[in-house]
MARSETOR-518261 format. One record per residue (C-alpha): residue in one letter; x, z, y. Coordinates in nm, 2 decimals. Each point is the difference from the previous one (the first is absolute). Example, Ala and Ser with C-alpha at 12.3 -4.5 7.8 and 13.67 -1.06 7.14 Angstrom:
<kefis>
 r     px     pz     py
 a   1.23   0.78  -0.45
 s   0.14  -0.07   0.34
</kefis>
This chain:
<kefis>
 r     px     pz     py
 x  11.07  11.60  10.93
 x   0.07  -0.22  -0.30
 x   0.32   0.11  -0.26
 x   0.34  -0.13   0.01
 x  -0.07  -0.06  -0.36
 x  -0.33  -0.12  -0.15
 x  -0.12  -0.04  -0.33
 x  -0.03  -0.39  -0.14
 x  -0.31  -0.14   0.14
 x  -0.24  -0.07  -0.34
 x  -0.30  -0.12   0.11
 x  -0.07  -0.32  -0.08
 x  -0.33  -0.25   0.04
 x  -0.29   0.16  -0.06
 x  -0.16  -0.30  -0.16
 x  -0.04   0.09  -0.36
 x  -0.06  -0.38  -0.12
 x   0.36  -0.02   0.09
 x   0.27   0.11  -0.25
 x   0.17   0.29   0.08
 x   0.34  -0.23  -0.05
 x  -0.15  -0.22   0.26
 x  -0.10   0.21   0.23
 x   0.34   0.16   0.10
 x   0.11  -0.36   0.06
 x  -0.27   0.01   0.30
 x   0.18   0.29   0.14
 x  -0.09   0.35   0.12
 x  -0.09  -0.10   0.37
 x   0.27   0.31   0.09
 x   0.30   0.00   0.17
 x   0.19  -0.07   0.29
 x  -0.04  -0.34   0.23
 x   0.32  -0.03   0.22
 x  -0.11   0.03   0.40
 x   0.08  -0.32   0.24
 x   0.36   0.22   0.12
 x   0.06  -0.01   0.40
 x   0.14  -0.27   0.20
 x   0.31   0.22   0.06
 x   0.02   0.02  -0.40
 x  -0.09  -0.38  -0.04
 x   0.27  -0.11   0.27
 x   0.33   0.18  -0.18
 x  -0.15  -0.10  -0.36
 x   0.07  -0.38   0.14
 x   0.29   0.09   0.18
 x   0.17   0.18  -0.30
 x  -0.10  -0.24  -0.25
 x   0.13  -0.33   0.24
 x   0.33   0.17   0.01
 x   0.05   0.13  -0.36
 x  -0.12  -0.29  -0.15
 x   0.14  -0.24   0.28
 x   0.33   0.19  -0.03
 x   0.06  -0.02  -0.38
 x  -0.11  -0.35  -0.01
 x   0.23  -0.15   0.25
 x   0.29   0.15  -0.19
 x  -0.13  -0.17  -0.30
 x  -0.04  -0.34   0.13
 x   0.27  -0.02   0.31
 x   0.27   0.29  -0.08
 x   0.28  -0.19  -0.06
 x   0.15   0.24  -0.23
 x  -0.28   0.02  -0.22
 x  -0.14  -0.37  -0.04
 x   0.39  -0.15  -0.08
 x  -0.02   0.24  -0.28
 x  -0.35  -0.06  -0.07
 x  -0.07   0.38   0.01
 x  -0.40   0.03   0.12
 x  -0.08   0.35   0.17
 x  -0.40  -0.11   0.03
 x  -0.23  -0.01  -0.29
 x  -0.37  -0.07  -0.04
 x  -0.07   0.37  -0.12
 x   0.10   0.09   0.35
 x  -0.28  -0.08   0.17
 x  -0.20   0.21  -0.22
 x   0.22   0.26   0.13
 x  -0.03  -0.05   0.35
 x  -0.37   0.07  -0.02
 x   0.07   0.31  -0.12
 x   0.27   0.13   0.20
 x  -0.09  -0.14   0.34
 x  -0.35   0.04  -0.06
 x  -0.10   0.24  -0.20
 x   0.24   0.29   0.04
 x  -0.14   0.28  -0.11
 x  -0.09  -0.12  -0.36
 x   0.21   0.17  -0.25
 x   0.09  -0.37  -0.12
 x   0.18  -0.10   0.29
 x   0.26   0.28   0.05
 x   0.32  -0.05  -0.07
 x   0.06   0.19  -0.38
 x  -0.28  -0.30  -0.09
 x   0.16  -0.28   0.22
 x   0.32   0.01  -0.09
 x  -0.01   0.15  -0.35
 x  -0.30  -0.23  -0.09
 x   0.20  -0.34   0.07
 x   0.28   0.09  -0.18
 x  -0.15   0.13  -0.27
 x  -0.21  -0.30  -0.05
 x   0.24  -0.25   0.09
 x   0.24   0.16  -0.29
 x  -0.32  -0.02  -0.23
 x  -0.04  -0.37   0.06
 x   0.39  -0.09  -0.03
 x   0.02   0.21  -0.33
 x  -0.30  -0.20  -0.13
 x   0.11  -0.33   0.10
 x   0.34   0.08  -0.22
 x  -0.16   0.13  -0.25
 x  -0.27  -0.34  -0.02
 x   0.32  -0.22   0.05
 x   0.24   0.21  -0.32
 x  -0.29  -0.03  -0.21
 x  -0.17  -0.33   0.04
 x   0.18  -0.38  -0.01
 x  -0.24  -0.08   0.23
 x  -0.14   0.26   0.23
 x  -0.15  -0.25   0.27
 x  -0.28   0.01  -0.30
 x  -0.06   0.36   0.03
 x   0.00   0.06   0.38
 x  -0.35   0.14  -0.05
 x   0.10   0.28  -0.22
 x   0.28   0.04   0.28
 x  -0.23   0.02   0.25
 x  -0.16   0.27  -0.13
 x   0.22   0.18  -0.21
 x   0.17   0.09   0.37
 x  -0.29   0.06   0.21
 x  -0.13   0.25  -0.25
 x   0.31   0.16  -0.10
 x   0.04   0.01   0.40
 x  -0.31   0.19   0.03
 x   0.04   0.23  -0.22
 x   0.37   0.09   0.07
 x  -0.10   0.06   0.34
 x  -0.26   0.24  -0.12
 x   0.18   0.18  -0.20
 x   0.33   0.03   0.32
 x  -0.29   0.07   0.25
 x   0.11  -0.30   0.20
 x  -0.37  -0.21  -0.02
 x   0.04  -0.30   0.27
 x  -0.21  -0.25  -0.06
 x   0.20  -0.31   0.09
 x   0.26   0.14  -0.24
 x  -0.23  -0.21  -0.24
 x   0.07  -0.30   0.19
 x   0.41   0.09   0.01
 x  -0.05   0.03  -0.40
 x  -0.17  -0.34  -0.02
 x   0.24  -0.22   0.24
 x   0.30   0.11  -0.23
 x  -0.14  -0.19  -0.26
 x  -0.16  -0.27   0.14
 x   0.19  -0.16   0.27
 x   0.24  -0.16  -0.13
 x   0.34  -0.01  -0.04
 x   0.11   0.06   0.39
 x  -0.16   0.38  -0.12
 x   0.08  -0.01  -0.37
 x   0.36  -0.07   0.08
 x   0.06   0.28   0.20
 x  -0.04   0.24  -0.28
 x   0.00   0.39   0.04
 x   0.15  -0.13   0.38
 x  -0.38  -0.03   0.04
 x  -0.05   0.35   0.05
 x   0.23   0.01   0.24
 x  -0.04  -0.30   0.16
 x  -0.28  -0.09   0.17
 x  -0.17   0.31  -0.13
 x   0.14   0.30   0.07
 x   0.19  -0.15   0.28
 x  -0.31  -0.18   0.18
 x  -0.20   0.39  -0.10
 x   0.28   0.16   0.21
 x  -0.05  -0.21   0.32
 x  -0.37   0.00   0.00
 x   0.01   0.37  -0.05
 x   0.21   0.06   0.30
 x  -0.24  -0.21   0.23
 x  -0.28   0.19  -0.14
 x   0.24   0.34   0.13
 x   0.00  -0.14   0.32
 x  -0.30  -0.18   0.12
 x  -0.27   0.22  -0.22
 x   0.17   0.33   0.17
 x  -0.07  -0.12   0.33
 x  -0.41   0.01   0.03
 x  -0.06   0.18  -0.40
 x   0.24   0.21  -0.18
 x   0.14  -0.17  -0.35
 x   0.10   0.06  -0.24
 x  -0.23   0.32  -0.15
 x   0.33   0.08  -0.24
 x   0.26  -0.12  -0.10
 x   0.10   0.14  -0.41
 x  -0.41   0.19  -0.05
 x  -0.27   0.10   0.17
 x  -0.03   0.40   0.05
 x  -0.22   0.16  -0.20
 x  -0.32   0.14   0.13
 x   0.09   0.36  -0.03
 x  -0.29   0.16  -0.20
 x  -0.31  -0.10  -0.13
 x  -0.22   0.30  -0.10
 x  -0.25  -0.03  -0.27
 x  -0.28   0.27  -0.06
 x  -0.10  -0.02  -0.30
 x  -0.34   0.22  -0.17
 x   0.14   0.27  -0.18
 x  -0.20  -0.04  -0.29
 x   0.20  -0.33  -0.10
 x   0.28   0.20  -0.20
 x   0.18  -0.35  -0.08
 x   0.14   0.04   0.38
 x   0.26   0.26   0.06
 x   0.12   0.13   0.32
 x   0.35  -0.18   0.11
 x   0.21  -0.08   0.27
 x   0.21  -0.32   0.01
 x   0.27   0.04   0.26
 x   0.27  -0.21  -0.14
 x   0.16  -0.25   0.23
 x   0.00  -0.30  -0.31
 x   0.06  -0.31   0.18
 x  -0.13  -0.13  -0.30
 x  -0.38   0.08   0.11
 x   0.11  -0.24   0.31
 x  -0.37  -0.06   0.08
 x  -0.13   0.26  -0.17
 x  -0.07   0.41   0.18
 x   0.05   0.34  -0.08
 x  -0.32   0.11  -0.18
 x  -0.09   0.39   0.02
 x  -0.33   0.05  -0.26
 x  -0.13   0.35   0.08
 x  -0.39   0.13  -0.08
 x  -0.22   0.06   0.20
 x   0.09   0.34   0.04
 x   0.27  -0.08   0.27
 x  -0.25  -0.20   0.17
 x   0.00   0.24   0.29
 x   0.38   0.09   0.00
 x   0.10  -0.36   0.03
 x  -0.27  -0.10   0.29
 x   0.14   0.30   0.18
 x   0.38  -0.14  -0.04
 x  -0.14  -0.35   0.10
 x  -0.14   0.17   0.32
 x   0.33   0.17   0.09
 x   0.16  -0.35  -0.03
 x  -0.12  -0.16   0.31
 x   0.09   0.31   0.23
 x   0.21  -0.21   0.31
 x  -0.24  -0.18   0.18
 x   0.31  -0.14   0.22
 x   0.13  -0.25  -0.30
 x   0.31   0.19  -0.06
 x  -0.13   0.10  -0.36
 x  -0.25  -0.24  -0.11
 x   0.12   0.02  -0.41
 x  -0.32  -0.09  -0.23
 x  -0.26  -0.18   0.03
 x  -0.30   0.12  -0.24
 x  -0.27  -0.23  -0.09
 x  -0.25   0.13  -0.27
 x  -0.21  -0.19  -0.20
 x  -0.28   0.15  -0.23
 x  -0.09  -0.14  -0.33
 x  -0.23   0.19  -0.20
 x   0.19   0.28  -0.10
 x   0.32  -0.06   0.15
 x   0.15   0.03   0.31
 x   0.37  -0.19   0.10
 x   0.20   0.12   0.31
 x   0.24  -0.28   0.13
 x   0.27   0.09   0.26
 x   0.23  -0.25   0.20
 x   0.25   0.13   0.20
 x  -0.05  -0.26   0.23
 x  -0.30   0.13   0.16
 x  -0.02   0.01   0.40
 x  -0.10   0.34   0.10
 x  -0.31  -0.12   0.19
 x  -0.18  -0.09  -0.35
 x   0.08   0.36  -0.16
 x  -0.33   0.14   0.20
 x  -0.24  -0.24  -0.17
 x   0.22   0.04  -0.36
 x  -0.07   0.41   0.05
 x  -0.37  -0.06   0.08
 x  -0.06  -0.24  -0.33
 x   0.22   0.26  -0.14
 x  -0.22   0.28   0.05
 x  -0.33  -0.19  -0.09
 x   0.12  -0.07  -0.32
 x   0.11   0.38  -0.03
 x  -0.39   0.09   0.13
 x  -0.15  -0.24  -0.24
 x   0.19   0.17  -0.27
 x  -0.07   0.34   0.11
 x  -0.40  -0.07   0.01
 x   0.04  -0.19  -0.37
 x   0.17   0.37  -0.10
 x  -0.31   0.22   0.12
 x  -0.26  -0.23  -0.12
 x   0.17  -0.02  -0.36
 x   0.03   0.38   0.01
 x  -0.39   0.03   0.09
 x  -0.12  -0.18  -0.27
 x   0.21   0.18  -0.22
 x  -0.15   0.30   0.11
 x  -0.37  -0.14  -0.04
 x   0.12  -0.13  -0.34
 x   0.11   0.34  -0.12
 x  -0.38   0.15   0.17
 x  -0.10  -0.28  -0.26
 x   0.17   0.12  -0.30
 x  -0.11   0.34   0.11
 x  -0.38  -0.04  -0.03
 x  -0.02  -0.23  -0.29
 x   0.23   0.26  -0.20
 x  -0.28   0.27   0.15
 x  -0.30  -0.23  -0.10
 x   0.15  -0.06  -0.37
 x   0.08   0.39  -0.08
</kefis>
C-alpha cells in the first residue's frame, strides 16, 4: 500500500551532462496519470456541465432583468470552473471553500488594482500590463494564503482589468455580480446533478484531518522528543496529528493498531494504517474512513513490519554479544 502522504519526489534525469537546473525541468517520470473515468461518469460530467453552464449563460444573454440593466451573470473564468466542478470533483480545487471563495477573492483583487492603476496613473490604458499582472499575482497569492486556490480565479482576476468598461464600470458590484452570483448557481447544479451518480462536494469549510500519523523514530537521534499532537487547530487544515515515539513503543503501538480493526461486519472500521519504511523510520497513517474489509490486509502488513523489527532487534543484540566476546579476547591477548 502506498502513503496518504509521500515525500517530494527528487529524482531527477540521470544524465549528468545535463545541469542539475535542467534536469528537474525534464520532470521526475512520477506521479499520477488521470484514468479514462466510466461512461456513467462521462455522461453526468456532460450533463452537469450543459446545464450549469447553459443555465447561467442564458440568464446572461436572454434574462430580461439582467441584460436591461446590463448586469452579466457569465464570465470567461467560468468555464475553467466547470471543468473542475463537473468534472473533476474530487480535487481539493473544485469544492466549494475554493469555488466560491476563490472568485471573489480574485475578482476583489482585480477591481482594487484596476482603482488603484486608474488613481494613480493619467493614463492607465498604458499600464494595463502591469494591471494584468499585478492582479493575477496578488490573486494567487491571496488565495494561498485564505486556502481558497481555484485556478480560474486567475482568470476572474484578469477579466476585471481587461475587459473593458462594461466590467470596469461595475466596480466592487463585480464581486457580486456576475461572480459571486453566477458561483452560486453553478454550485447548486453541481449539488444536484454530481449527487446523483458521484457524491460532491468532499467539504464544504475544510477537509478532516487524517487522525494520526505515527512516526518511529531511532532512539539514538536525541534531537526528536516523544510528543503527542492532539489539538483540533483548524489552522493545520491539511495538515495531521503527528505522534513521534521511539522505537521502543514499536510493539505497543502495532498491538493498538491490531485491536483497531476488530468488527469485521463494517460497524467499526476507524483507521486505516498504512506503513512505510525509510531507513530508520517507520510512519503509521490512519483514516477513519477505512471499510472494514481492508483492516485484514492493514493487520497482516502490520505485523510484518512488527516481525521485520523484531528480527532487526535479535540480530543487533547478537552482534553485540560477539562484539563484546571481541573485546574480551583482545583485552586477554594484550594483558
Amino acid at each position: 500500500m502506498k502513503p496518504l502522504f509521500s515525500k517530494p519526489a527528487v529524482a531527477y534525469h540521470r544524465n549528468p551532462k545535463i545541469p542539475k537546473y535542467f534536469r528537474k525541468m525534464l520532470g521526475t517520470y512520477r506521479g499520477i496519470f488521470p484514468r479514462i473515468p466510466s461512461v456513467k461518469v462521462l455522461v453526468w460530467s456532460f450533463i452537469a456541465s450543459f446545464v450549469g453552464v447553459g443555465f447561467v449563460a442564458a440568464l446572461s444573454y436572454h434574462a430580461d432583468l439582467f441584460v436591461s440593466h446590463q448586469l452579466p451573470t457569465m464570465v470567461g473564468s467560468f468555464g475553467a470552473s466547470a471543468v473542475l466542478i463537473y468534472g473533476v470533483i474530487d480535487s481539493p480545487l473544485a469544492q466549494p471553500r475554493s469555488f466560491v471563495g476563490g472568485h471573489v477573492i480574485s475578482a476583489f483583487v482585480g477591481v482594487s488594482i484596476g482603482k488603484i492603476c486608474t488613481a494613480i496613473f493619467a493614463r492607465p490604458d498604458n499600464f494595463m500590463w502591469l494591471q494584468a499582472a499585478l492582479s493575477v499575482s496578488i490573486a494567487i497569492v491571496a488565495m494561498q494564503i485564505t486556502r481558497t486556490v481555484h485556478p480560474p480565479g486567475g482568470a476572474t482576476a484578469l477579466i476585471a482589468v481587461t475587459s473593458g468598461p462594461k466590467i470596469s464600470d461595475l466596480g466592487y458590484l463585480y464581486m457580486a455580480m456576475p461572480i459571486l452570483f453566477g458561483a452560486v448557481l453553478m454550485l447548486f447544479v453541481a449539488l444536484i446533478f454530481n449527487n446523483l451518480a458521484r457524491q460532491y462536494p468532499l467539504y464544504w469549510r475544510y477537509p478532516r484531518k487524517p487522525d494520526v500519523i505515527v512516526e518511529y523514530v531511532n532512539e539514538s537521534d536525541s534531537s526528536v522528543d516523544t510528543q503527542i499532537d492532539l489539538s483540533d487547530d483548524r489552522g493545520e487544515m491539511y495538515g495531521p496529528k503527528i505522534i513521534n515515539s521511539s522505537n521502543a513503543n514499536l510493539k505497543e503501538t502495532a498491538a493498538s493498531d491490531n485491536s483497531i480493526c476488530h468488527d469485521t461486519n463494517g460497524l467499526h472500521t476507524e483507521p486505516d494504517s498504512v506503513h512505510q519504511q525509510d531507513g530508520s523510520t517507520v510512519v503509521a497513517m490512519v483514516d477513519d474512513g477505512t471499510e472494514a474489509a481492508h483492516c485484514t490486509q492493514y493487520r497482516l502488513l502490520a505485523e510484518s513490519y512488527q516481525k521485520k523489527y523484531e528480527d532487526t532487534l535479535t540480530r543487533l543484540q547478537a552482534v553485540e554479544q560477539e562484539l563484546k566476546l571481541l573485546r574480551s579476547t583482545t583485552t586477554l591477548h594484550q594483558s
